[in-house]
Each structure stands twice: as structure tokens, then as C-alpha cells.
C-alpha positions as CSV (number, residue, x, y, z in Angstrom):
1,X,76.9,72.8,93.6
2,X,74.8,75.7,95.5
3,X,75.9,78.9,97.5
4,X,74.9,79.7,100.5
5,X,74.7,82.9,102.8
6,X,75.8,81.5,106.6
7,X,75.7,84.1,110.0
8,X,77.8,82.6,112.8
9,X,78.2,83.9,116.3
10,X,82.3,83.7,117.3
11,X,83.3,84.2,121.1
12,X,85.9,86.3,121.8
13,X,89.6,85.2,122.3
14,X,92.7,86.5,123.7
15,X,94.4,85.0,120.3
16,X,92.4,87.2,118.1
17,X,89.7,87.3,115.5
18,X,92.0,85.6,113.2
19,X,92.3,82.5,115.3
20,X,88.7,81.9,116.0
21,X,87.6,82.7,112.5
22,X,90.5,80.0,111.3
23,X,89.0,77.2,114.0
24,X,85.3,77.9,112.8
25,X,86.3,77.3,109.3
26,X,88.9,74.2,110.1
27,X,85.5,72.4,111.7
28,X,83.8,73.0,107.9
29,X,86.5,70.9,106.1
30,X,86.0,70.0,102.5
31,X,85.5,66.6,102.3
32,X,82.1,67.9,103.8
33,X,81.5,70.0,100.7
34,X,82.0,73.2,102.2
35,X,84.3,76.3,100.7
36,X,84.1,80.0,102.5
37,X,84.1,81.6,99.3
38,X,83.9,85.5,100.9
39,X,83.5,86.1,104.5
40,X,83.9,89.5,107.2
41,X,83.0,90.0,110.4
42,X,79.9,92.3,109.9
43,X,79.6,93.5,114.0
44,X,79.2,92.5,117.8
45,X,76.5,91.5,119.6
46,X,77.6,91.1,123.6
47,X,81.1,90.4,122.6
48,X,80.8,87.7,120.6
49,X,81.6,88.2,116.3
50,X,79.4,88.1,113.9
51,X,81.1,86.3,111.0
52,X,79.0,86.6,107.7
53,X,80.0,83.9,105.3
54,X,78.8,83.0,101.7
55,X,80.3,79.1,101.3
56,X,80.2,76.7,98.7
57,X,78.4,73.7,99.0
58,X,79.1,70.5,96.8
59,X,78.9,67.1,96.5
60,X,81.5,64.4,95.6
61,X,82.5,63.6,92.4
62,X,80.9,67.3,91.1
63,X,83.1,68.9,88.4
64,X,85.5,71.2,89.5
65,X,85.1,70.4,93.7
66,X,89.2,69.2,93.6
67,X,89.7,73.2,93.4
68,X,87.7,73.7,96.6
69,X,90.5,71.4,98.5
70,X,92.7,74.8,100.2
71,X,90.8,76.9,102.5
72,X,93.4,79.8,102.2
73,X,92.6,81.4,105.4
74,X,93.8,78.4,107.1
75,X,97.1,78.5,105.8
76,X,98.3,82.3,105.6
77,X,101.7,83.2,104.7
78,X,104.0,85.5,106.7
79,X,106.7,87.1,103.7
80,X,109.4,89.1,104.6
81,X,109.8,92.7,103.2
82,X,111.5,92.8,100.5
83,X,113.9,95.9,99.4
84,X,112.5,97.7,95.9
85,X,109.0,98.4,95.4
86,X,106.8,100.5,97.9
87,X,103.1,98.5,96.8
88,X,99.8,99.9,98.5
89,X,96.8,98.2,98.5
90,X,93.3,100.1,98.6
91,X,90.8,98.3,99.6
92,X,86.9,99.1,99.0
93,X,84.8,96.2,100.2
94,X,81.4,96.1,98.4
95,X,78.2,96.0,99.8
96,X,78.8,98.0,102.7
97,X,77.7,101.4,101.8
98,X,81.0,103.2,101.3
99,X,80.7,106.8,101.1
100,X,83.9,106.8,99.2
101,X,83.4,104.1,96.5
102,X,80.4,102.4,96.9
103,X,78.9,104.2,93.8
104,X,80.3,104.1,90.5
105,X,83.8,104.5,90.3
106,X,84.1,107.2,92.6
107,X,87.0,105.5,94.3
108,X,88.8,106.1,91.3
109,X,90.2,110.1,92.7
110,X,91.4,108.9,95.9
111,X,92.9,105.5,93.9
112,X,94.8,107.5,91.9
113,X,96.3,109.6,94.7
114,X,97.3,107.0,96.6
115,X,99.0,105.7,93.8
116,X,100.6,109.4,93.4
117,X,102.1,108.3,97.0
118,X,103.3,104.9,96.0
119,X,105.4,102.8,93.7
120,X,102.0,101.2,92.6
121,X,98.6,100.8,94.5
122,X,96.8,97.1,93.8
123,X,93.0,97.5,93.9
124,X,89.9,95.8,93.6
125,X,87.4,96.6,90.3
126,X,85.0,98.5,91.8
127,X,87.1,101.1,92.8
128,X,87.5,102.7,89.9
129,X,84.9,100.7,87.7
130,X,82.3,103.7,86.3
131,X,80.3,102.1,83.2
132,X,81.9,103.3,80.6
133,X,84.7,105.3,82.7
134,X,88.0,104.0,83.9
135,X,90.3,106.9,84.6
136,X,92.9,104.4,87.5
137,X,96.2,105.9,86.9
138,X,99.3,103.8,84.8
139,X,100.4,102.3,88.0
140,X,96.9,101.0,89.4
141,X,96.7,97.2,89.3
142,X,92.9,96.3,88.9
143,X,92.8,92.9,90.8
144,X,89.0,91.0,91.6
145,X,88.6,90.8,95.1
146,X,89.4,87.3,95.8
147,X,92.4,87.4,93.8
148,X,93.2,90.3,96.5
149,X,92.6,88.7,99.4
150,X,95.2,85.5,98.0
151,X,97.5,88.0,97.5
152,X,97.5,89.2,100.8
153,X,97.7,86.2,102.0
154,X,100.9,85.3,100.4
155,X,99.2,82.7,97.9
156,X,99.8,84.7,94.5
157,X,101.9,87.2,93.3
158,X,100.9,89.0,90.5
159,X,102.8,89.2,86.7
160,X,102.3,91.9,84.5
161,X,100.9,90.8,81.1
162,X,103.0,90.5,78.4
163,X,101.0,93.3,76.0
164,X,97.5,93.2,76.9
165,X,94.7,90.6,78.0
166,X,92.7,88.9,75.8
167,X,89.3,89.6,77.4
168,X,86.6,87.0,76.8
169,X,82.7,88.2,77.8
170,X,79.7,85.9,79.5
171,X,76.9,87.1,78.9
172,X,73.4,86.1,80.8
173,X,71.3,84.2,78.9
174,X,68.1,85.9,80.5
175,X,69.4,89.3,78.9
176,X,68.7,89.1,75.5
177,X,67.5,92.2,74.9
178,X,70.6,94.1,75.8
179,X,72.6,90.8,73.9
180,X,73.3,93.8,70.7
181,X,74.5,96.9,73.0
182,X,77.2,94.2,74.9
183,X,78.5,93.1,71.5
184,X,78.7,96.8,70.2
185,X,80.6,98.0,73.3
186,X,82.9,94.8,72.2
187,X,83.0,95.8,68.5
188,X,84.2,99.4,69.5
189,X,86.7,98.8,72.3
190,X,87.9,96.9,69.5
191,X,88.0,99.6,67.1
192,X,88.8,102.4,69.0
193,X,91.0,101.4,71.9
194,X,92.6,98.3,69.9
195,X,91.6,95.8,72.9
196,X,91.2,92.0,72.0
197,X,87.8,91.7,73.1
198,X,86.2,90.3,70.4
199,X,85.1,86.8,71.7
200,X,81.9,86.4,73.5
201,X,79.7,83.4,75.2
202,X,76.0,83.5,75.6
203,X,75.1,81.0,78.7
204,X,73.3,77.8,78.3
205,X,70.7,79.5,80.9
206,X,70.3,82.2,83.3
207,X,72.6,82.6,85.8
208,X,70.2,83.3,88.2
209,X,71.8,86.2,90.4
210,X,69.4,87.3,93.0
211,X,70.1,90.7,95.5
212,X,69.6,90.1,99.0
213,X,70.6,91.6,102.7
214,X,72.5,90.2,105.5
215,X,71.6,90.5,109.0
216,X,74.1,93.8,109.2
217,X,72.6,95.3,106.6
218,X,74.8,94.7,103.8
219,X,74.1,93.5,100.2
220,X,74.7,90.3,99.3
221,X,73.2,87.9,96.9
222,X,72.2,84.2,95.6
223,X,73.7,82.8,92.0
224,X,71.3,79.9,91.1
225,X,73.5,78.5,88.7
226,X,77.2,78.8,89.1
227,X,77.6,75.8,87.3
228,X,76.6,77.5,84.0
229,X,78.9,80.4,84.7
230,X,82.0,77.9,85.3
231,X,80.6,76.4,82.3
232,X,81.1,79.4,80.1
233,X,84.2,80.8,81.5
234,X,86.1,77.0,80.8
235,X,85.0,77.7,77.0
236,X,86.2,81.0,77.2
237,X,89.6,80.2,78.6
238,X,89.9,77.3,76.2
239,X,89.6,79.2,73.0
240,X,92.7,81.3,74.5
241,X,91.0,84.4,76.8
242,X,93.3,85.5,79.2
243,X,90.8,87.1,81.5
244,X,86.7,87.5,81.6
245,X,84.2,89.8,81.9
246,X,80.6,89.0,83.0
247,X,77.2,90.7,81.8
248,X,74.3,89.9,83.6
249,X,70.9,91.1,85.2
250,X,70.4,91.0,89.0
251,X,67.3,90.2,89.5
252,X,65.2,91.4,93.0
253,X,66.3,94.9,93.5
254,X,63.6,96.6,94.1
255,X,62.4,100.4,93.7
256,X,62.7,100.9,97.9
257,X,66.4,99.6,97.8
258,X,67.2,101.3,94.3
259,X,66.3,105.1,96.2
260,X,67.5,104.0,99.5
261,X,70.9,103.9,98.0
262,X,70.8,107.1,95.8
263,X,69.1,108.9,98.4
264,X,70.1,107.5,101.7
265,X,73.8,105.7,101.6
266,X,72.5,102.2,101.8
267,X,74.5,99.6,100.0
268,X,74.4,99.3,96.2
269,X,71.9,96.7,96.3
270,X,73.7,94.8,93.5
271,X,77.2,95.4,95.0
272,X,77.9,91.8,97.2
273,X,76.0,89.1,94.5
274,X,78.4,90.8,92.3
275,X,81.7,90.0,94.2
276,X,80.1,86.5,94.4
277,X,80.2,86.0,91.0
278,X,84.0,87.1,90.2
279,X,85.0,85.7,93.5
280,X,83.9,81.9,92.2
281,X,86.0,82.3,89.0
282,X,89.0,82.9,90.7
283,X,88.9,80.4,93.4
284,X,87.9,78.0,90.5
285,X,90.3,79.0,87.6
286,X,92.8,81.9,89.4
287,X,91.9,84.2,86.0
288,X,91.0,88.2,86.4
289,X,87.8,88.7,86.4
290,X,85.3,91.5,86.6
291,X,81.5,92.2,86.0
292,X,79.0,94.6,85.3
293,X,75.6,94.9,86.0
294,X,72.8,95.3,82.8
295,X,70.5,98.1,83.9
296,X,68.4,96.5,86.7
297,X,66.6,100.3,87.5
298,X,66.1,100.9,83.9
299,X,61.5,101.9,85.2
300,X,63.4,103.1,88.4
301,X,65.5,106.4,87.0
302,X,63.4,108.3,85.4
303,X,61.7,110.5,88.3
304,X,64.5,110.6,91.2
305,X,66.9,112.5,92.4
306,X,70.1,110.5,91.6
307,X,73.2,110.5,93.7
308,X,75.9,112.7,91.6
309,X,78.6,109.6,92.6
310,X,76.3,107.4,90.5
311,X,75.9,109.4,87.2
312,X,78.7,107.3,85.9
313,X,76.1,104.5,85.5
314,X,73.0,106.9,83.8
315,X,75.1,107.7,80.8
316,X,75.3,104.0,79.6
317,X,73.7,101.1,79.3
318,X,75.9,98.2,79.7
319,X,78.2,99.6,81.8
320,X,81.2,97.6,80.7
321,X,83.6,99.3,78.5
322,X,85.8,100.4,82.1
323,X,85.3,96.6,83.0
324,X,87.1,95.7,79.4
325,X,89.9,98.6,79.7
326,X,90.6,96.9,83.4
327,X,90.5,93.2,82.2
328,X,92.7,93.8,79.7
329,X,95.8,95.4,81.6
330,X,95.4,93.0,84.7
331,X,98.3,91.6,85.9
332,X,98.2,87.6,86.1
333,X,98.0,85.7,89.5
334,X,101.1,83.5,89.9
335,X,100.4,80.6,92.3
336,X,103.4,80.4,95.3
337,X,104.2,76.9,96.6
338,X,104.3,77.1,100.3
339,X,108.0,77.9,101.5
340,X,109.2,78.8,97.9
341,X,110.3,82.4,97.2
342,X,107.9,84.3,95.2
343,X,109.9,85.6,91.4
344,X,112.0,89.0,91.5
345,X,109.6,89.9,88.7
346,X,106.1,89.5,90.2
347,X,104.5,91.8,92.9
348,X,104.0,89.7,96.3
349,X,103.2,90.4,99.6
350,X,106.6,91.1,100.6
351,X,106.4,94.2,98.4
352,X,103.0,95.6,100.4
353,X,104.1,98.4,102.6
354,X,100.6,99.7,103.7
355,X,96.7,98.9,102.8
356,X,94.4,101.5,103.2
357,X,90.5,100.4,104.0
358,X,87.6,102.6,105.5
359,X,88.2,102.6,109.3
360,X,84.5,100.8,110.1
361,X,85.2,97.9,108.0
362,X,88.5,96.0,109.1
363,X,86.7,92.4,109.6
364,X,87.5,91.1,106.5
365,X,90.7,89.3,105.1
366,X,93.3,92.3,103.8
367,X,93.0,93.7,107.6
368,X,93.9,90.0,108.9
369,X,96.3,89.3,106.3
370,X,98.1,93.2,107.0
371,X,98.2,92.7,111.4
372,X,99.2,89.1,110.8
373,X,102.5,90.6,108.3
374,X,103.1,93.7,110.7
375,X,101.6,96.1,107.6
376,X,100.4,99.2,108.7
377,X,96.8,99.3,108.4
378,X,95.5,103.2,107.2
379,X,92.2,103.6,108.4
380,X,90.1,106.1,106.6
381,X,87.7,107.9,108.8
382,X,86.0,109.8,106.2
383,X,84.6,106.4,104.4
384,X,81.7,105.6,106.2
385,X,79.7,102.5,105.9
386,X,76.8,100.5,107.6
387,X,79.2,98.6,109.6
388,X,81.3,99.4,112.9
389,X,84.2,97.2,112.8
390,X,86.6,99.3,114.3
391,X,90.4,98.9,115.3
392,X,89.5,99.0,118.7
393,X,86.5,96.0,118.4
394,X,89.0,93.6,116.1
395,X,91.9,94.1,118.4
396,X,94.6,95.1,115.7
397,X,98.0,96.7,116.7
398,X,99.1,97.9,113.4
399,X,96.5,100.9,112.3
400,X,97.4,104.4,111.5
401,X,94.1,106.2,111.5
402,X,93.4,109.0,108.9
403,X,90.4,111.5,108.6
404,X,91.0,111.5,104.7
405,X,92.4,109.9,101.9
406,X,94.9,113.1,101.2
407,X,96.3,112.2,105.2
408,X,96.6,109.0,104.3
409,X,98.7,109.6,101.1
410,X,101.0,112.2,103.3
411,X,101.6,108.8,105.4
412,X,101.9,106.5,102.8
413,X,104.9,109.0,101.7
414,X,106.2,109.0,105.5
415,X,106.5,105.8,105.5
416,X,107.8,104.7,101.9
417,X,110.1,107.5,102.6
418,X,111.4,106.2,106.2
419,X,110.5,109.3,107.7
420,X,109.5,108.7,111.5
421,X,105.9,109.2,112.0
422,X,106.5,110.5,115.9
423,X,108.9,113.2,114.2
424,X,105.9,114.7,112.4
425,X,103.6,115.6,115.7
426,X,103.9,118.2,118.3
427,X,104.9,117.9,121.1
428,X,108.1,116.3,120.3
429,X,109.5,113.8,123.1
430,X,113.0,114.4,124.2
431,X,114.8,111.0,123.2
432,X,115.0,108.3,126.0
433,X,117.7,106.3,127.3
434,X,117.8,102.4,127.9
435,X,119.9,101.8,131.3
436,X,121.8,98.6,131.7
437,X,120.6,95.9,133.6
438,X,123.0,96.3,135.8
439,X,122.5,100.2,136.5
440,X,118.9,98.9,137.6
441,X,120.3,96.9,139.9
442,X,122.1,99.5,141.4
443,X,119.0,101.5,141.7
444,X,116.8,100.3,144.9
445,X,115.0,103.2,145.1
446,X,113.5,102.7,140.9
447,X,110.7,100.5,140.9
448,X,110.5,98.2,137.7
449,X,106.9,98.2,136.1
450,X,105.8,94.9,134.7
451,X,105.7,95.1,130.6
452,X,101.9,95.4,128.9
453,X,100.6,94.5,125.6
454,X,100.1,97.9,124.2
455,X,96.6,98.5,122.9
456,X,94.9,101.5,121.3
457,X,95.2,102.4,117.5
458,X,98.8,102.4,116.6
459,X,98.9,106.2,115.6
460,X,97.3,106.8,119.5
461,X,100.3,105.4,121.0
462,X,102.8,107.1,118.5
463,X,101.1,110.6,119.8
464,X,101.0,109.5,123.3
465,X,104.4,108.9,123.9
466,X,105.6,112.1,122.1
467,X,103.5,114.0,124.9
């Protein structure tokens, strides 16, 4: 088993990005040995998508290839809303360079006022993950990203633990000099925060996790070894873990990439080999997962200026005791059987009623999975990234655009509290009639306009026609 970074070229169809991304993958089935274990499209280059994949590859007969079997892109659910809960999920992809988030934690405000806004807000780790820090509010749902993107699909709901996780940690075998500061950061969440935490694996070798950049600029990464980290997390699971935390050294950032990022909003260079990582245990063993990286810019920090949304990170040194207080109130990913009803007592899709992402990065899987269920989609203009993956260059009808995250709270209470979004602008349209058929064909003198496929961003059209 190996993992691969793939760049494909998709032309553009009047079906949608959705369509053509589902046909490219359907061609890589996986009897061939192929899984698209995290994918987006990354930008446009004369029309055409660029899809940036990392895939599994495996043979035959390797252990643990039957769980590669469901491609769940292929097979997305559509859920009816369900009456209760008003759910919002945030979404921070890594590895694109968000100026809200792409730090340490510093997602973690704007998190928490979402949530402020909604019943709960489902989120990925590294929105509020900051070393030692991990201030997400009581109802912030700390999900790893793959486990997010299921859910959007309609694949999982999620179960609230009953108490707390029993968090089990890998840790690298290639880090043993920072094997005493892991297991004291285990001893005193332990101690003082009464988590069970107190089981720990070293790997049989080094994992082997590598930093490297995709052709758009964002950080991704190589894992030499998965098979050792499988490996440990099976041993983990089977002395009764509930979820898993993983330690371990990215190798290959250098000092250029390391300042680039405090110093001029490029990725966190260790951000995408990350997500790998957690996004192979929970395709492989649907756990919660979440890792943290050992101090890869340890010779780096001394003499530069430091980004203050990264200070989180330079008052620790394993950076794992918000990765602990996460794992260990995650809520549980309950499989759904296609056409079954998901329990009254798990969050599912049906409960979603918006997901907020940065408005330049809606290629990926929550903005396919949100237009495909008619969710609003709040674009935040105010987190920047590398990319430019618009609303206007995926062709998605459900966005609401907001400048900031407080505007997209005020419309995440709009619409969790039915109140009409074209009621809040100015000018306000006088209210229109609809004439009977037959009054039209009365009328010789009206002329009858064919009907058009509306485009522009949703909150565009909601202005226009009050005007």
C-alpha cells in the first residue's frame, strides 16, 4: 500500500463539477487498487478543472484493501431536513493558506461564534487545535476531516459519547527524543483534566511523513509507511481506545517554507500531509482522529519574526494537549445503510442548515455535498487563501456571500430563525402577483419571456430582485 499525489485536467460540463469529478473517479475503480483518499479542485486553467487528488494505491490480498471498496463520492446521499436541530458546519480546509485558521487554532473565535448562532457547529480539528489550547465552545463537535466530508455526504451521523473518549496516542518511532514530553502531556491531562489518556503505542518504524507542494501551491505531503500507522491504531483500538491521537515529525520543511508562512501567508507547510494522516484512519477504521506535529522548526524560531496567529505553537513543545481535550469529547461516526433513516439521536445531514467555508475554496466535498442538498453555502470573503475557486467558477446556486464571519453568524440566525433574507435589504420590492394561465391568455398584448437557469451568487439574486 503507497499514497500518491495525482493532478488531473476535468473539462467543463453543463452537469457540474460534481458530475465530472464522480466520472473521473468511477473510471479509477477499486479492483484496480485505487481509493481518492482527499481531493479539491485547486483552479482553472482555460476552462478546464484542476482536480488535485491524493489516492490510495494497493494491491490484492493487502490487509485492510476490503475497506477501500466504497468510493463515497460516487454514491452521495440527498436527506431531507429534518425539524429540531439548526447544525452548522465550519469548514477550514488545510493547506491552503487561510488567513482565518490556517495557523494555530485561530479559527477557534470565529468557531465559537458561529456556534453562538447555532444549535451546534460540526468542525474539523484544526480549527480550533492550538498546541496546548482548545478554547471550541460546549456545543462545537470536533470531527477529522474525512469523517466531515462522510457526513456531508449522508454516510455517517454522528453520536455523542457516552462520558468521554478513551484517547489512545501513536507516536513516531523516529521521535524519540520528544518520546518523555508526549507521555508527560499524557500523565497530566490525566491528572489534571481527568481524561483517559493513558495508553500509548510507539511505531514499529517511522512513519515516514514528508511535506510537499502541489501544482496550486498548497501543502500537501507523502506518508512512507501507512501500513505501520494502521498497524498501531488496530492495537490501539483493540486494547479498548475509543479514538487516537497521532505524534509525529514531518520531515522536509524547510527554513524558506517555515518564514514564508509566518511572514508571507503561505500554507502551513505541514498542514495537508497532516489531513493525510487522520484522513487514512477514518476511511480505514471510521474512529476520530486528530494529530499534532513534534516541533519540525525547533533551529528555525529562534531569530524571526513570528506570525502572532501562530504563538499558540511557541509556548509548547508537543503541541497535543488541545488534540487530547478534542479526541476525547468527539462524537462517534454511526455508519447509515443506504435508504435507511439515520437515528432521532444522532446528528445527520438532515440536521445541517448552513456550512460556512472561505469564499476562494469551494472545490472540495462539503461545497458539493451542501449545492447537491440545497444547503446554503456562506462564503466568507475575509478568509483568504492561495486558491480562487469561487462561486462563480464551480457553478453553485446555493451561496450566500459574507465579508466576515460576524455577517455570516447574523445569517446563520436569519435563517435558523426563518427570517426572509430579502426582508433584510434596502430597497424593498413591492410583493408580486402570479396571474392565471388563463389571464395570460387573455393578454395578447404581454409577451411571455422564456424561463432561465438563474446564475450569480445566490445573495446577488436575493438583492437584485428587491431593486
Amino acid at each position: 500500500m503507497f499514497l500518491e499525489n495525482v493532478r488531473t485536467s476535468l473539462p467543463r460540463s453543463d452537469r457540474g463539477w460534481l458530475a465530472q469529478i464522480q466520472n473521473h473517479f468511477s473510471q479509477q475503480v477499486p479492483a484496480d487498487g485505487f481509493y481518492p483518499l482527499r481531493f479539491a479542485v485547486t483552479g482553472f486553467d482555460g476552462g478546464r478543472a484542476q482536480l488535485e487528488t491524493t489516492a490510495v494505491r494497493f494491491a490484492a490480498g493487502e490487509p485492510y484493501t476490503a475497506c477501500f471498496g466504497e468510493i463515497e463520492i460516487l454514491t452521495p446521499r440527498i436527506l431531507p431536513r429534518r425539524a429540531g436541530l439548526f447544525a452548522v458546519v465550519q469548514v477550514i480546509p488545510t493547506g491552503i493558506g487561510c488567513a482565518i485558521g490556517g495557523f494555530a487554532g485561530d479559527a477557534c473565535p470565529a468557531t465559537n461564534l458561529l456556534a453562538a448562532a447555532a444549535d451546534c457547529v460540526v468542525t474539523h480539528p484544526n480549527a480550533v487545535n492550538a498546541s496546548e489550547i482548545n478554547e471550541m465552545g460546549d456545543n462545537v463537535l470536533y470531527v477529522e476531516g474525512k469523517l466531515l466530508d462522510d457526513f456531508l455526504l449522508g454516510h455517517i451521523a454522528l453520536e455523542a459519547p457516552r462520558g468521554k473518549n478513551r484517547v489512545g496516542t501513536v507516536v513516531d518511532a523516529c521521535a524519540e527524543e520528544y518520546v518523555d514530553v508526549v507521555v508527560k502531556t499524557l500523565n497530566a491531562a490525566t491528572a489534571s483534566a481527568g481524561l483517559d489518556c493513558d495508553t500509548w503505542i510507539r511505531m514499529r518504524g517511522a512513519l515516514g511523513a514528508s511535506a510537499k507542494w502541489s501544482a496550486a501551491g498548497c501543502a500537501t505531503g507523502v506518508v512512507q509507511r501507512p501500513d505501520l500507522l494502521i498497524e498501531s491504531v488496530q492495537q490501539l483500538l483493540a486494547e479498548g481506545c475509543d479514538a487516537v491521537g497521532i505524534s509525529s515529525v514531518i520531515h522536509g520543511v524547510t527554513r524558506d517554507a517555515f518564514l514564508d508562512h509566518q511572514q508571507k501567508g503561505r500554507p502551513n507547510p505541514s498542514g495537508g500531509v497532516e489531513a493525510i494522516i487522520t484522513h487514512l484512519i477514518s476511511k480505514v477504521f471510521r474512529v476520530p482522529s486528530a494529530h499534532a506535529p513534534l516541533p519540525y522548526y525547533t533551529e528555525h524560531k529562534r531569530d524571526c519574526a513570528i506570525d502572532p496567529r501562530s504563538m499558540a505553537e511557541f509556548i509548547s513543545t508537543p503541541h497535543y494537549f488541545s488534540v487530547l481535550k478534542g479526541l476525547a469529547r468527539a462524537p462517534r461516526p454511526v455508519p447509515i445503510q443506504a435508504g435507511s433513516t439515520p437515528l432521532a439521536t444522532c446528528l445527520c445531514l438532515s440536521d445541517v442548515g448552513a456550512v460556512v467555508m472561505p469564499a476562494s475554496a469551494l472545490g472540495g466535498v462539503p461545497a458539493l455535498a451542501a449545492e447537491l442538498n440545497h444547503i446554503p453555502i456562506i462564503a466568507v470573503a475575509d478568509n483568504r487563501t492561495v486558491l480562487a475557486v469561487d462561486q462563480e467558477a464551480m457553478m453553485l446556486e446555493h451561496v450566500l456571500e459574507a465579508k466576515s464571519y460576524p455577517e455570516a453568524a447574523g445569517l446563520i440566525l436569519a435563517l435558523r430563525h426563518g427570517i426572509s433574507l430579502r426582508s433584510l435589504r434596502r430597497p424593498l420590492a413591492t410583493a408580486s402577483e402570479i396571474r392565471r394561465p388563463l389571464e395570460f391568455a387573455r393578454d395578447k398584448s404581454r409577451k411571455i419571456e422564456p424561463q432561465r437557469e438563474p446564475t450569480g451568487n445566490l445573495w446577488d439574486r436575493l438583492r437584485k430582485s428587491s431593486s
